[in-house]
N, C-alpha and C positions, 0 to 999 in steps of 0.2 A: 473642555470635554468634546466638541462638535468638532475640534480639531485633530483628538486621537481615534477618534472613532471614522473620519474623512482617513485618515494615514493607515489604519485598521485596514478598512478598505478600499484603498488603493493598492497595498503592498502586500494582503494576506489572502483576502477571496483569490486574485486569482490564481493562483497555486491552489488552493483549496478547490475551487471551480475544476479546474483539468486534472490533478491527481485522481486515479481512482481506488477505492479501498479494495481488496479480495480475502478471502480466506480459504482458508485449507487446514484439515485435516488427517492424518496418518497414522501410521506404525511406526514410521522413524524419520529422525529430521530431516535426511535423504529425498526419503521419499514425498514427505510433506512440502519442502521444497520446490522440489519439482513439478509438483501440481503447480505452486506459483508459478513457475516459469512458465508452465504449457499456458496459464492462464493469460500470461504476460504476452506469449508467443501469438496467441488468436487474438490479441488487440492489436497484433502488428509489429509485433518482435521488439517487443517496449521494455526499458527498462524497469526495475524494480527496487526499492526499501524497503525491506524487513522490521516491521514499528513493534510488533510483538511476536516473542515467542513463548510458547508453556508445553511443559513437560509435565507428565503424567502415568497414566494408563493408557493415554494418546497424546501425541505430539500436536498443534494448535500454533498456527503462524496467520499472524494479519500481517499483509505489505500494500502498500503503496505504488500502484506501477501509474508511473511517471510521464508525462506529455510525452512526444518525439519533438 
């Protein structure tokens, strides 16, 4: 057990550590998006993953933008 939980974290925090999560909400995926991006953009033009999207009465996107 002291061993999966050593390999846990060694290999999972730090990714977990540096990702950071955002959200955004909209009118359309488009536009929802984009707000990730701009949000992506003032941490310094960082990438991003898309972890969830929902659709509704409003559009609702969590991403992950990503170390440099």
């Amino acid at each position: 057990m002291k061993n999966i939980m050593t390999l846990f974290a060694s290999i999972i925090l730090p990714f977990s550590v540096c990702a950071q999560t955002e959200t955004a909400t909209g009118d359309t995926l488009e536009q929802t998006e984009e707000k990730i991006r701009q949000q992506a953009d003032k941490l310094g033009d960082r990438d991003y993953k898309i972890t969830e999207a929902r659709m509704g009465n409003k559009v609702h996107i969590t991403a992950e933008i990503l170390p440099e």
